[in-house]
C-alpha positions as CSV (number, residue, x, y, z in Angstrom):
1,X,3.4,19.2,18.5
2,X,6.1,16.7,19.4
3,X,7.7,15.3,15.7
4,X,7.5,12.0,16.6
5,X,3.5,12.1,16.4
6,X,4.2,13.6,12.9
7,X,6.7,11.2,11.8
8,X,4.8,8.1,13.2
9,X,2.6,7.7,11.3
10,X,4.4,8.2,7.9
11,X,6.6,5.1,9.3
12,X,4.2,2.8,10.2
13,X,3.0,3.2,6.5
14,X,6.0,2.7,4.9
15,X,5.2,-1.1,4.3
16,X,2.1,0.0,2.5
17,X,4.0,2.4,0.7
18,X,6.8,-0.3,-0.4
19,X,4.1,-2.6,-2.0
20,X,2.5,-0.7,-4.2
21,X,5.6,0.1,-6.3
22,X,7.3,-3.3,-5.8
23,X,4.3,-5.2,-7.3
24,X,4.7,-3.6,-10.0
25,X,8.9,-4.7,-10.6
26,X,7.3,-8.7,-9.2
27,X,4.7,-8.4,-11.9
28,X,4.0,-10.6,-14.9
29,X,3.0,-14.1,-15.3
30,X,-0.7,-15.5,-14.0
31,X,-3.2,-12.5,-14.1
32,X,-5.4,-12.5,-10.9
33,X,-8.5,-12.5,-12.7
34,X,-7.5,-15.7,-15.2
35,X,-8.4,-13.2,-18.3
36,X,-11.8,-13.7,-16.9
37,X,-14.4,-11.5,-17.8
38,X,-17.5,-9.6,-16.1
39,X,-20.5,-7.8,-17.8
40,X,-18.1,-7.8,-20.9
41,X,-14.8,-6.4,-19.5
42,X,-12.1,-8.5,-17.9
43,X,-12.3,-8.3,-14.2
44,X,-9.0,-6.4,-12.9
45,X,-6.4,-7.2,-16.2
46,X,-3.3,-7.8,-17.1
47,X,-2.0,-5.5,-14.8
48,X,-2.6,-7.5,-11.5
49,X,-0.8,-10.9,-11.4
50,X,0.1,-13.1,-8.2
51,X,3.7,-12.6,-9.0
52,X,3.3,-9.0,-8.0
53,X,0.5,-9.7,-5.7
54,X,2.9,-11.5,-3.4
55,X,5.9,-10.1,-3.9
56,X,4.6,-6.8,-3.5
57,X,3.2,-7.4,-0.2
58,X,6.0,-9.9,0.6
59,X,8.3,-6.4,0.1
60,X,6.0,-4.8,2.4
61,X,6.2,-7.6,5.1
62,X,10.3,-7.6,4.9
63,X,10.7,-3.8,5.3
64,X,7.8,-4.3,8.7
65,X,10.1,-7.0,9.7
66,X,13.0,-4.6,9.6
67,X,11.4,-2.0,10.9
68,X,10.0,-3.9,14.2
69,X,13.8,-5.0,14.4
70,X,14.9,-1.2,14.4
71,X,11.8,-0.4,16.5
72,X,13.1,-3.5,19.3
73,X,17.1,-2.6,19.0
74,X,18.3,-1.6,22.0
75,X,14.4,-1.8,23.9
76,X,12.9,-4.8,25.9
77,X,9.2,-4.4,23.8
78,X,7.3,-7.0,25.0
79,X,6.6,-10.3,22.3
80,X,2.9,-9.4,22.3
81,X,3.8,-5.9,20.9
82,X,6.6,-6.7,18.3
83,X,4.0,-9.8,17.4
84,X,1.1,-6.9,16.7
85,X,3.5,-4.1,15.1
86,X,4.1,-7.2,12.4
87,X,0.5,-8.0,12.1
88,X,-0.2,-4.4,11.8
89,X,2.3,-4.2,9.0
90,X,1.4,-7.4,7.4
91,X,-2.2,-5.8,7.1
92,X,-1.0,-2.6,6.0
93,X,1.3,-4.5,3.1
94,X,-1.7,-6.6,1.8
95,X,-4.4,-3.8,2.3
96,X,-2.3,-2.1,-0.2
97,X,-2.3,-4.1,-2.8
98,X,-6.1,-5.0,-2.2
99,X,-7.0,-1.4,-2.5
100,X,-4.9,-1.7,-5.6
101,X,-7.3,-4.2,-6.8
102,X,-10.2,-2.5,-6.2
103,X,-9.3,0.0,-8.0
104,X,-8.6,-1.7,-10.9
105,X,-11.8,-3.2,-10.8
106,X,-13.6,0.5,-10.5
107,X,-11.5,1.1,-13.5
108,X,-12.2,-2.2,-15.6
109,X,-15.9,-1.1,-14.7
110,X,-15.6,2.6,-15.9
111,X,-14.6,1.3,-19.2
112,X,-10.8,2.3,-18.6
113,X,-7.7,0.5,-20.1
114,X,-5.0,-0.3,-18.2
115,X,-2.5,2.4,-17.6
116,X,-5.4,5.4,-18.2
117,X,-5.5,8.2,-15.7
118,X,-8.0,7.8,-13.1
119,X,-6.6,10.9,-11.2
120,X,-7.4,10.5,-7.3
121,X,-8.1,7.0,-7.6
122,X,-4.6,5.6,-9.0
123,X,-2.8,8.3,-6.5
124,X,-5.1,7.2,-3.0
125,X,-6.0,3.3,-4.0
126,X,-3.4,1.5,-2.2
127,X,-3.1,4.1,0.8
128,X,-7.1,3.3,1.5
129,X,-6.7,0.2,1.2
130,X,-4.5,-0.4,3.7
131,X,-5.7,2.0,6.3
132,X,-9.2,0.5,5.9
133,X,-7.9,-2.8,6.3
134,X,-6.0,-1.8,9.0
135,X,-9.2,0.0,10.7
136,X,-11.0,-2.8,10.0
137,X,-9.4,-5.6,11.4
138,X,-6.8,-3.7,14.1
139,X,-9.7,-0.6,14.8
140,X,-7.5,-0.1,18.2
141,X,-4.0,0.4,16.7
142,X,-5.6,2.2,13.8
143,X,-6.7,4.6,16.3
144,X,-3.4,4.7,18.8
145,X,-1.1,5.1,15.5
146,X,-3.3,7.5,13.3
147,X,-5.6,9.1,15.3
148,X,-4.3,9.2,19.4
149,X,-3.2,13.1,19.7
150,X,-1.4,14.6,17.6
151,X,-1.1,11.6,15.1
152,X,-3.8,13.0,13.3
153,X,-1.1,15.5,12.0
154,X,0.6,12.8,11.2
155,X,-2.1,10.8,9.2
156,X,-2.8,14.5,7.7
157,X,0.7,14.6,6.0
158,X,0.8,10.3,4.9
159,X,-2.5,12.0,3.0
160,X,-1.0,15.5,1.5
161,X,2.3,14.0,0.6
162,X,0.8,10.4,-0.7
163,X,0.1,12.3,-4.6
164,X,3.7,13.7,-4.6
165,X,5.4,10.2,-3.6
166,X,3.6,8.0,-5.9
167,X,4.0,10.2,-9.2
168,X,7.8,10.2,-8.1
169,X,8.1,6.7,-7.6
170,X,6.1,6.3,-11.0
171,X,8.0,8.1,-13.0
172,X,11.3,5.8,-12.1
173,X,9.3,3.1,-12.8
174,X,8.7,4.5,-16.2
175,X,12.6,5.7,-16.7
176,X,13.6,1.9,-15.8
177,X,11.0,0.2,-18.2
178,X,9.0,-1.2,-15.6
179,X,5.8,1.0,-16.6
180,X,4.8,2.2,-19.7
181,X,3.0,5.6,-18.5
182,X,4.5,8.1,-16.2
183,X,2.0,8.4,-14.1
């Protein structure tokens, strides 16, 4: 199994990976939901504001802009593929977060405050997210990066490795004060 078709796909999810975390260090101001409420709980929280919402997935779209860079450097990629690789990533960045939302919605729903475990969920949200996103709207680069050969190796590790990265990057996110539970 060549490395690359490993290593691919973990890269091509790297914007998806950045704005999960970064919407979190964007966050505060305007919740999403405008403290509204549904069936007697608010509808996502305080958790989930545009501030983070955009900048979260505005961190996603910088990192796909440097990595389509890194990706053309020194290559003569046609302008239809470097203008796809950027809409790939810019669906992968806000699939993210919107699989983020969901979950806090799920949450809200199960009666759970915000910050309280919800072990699969919080760990698998954003990564969902955005590879449904991406299946949904780009179903034929979904399949070429993820699924053509041996990529499926590679989609195999994104998965396994996923849990281990985000309680990582949660846990410095709870040493510099921007979350209040380690997890």
């Amino acid at each position: 199994m060549p490395l690359a078709d490993l290593l691919l796909p973990f890269l091509l999810t790297l914007p998806a990976y950045v704005a999960n975390p970064m919407a979190v260090l964007f966050g505060g101001g305007t919740p999403m939901d405008f403290d509204r409420t549904w069936r007697g709980r608010r509808v996502l929280g305080d958790g989930k504001t545009w501030r983070g919402f955009f900048g979260g997935a505005g961190s996603g779209l910088v990192l796909g802009a440097l990595l389509t860079a890194l990706w053309n450097s020194g290559s003569e990629i046609p302008l239809w593929a470097t203008e796809r690789l950027l809409l790939a990533f810019t669906i992968l960045a806000f699939g993210a977060l919107l699989g983020d939302l969901a979950a806090a919605f799920v949450k809200r729903r199960l009666g759970l405050e915000r910050g309280a475990k919800a072990p699969g969920l919080d760990q698998f949200d954003f990564l969902f997210g955005a590879l449904l996103l991406l299946l949904a709207l780009d179903p034929r680069f979904f399949a070429a990066t993820y699924l053509s050969g041996d990529r499926i190796y590679g989609l195999l590790l994104v998965i396994l490795i996923t849990p281990a990265l985000h309680r990582a990057v949660n846990l410095i996110g709870f040493r510099m004060g921007k979350k209040k539970e380690p997890w």
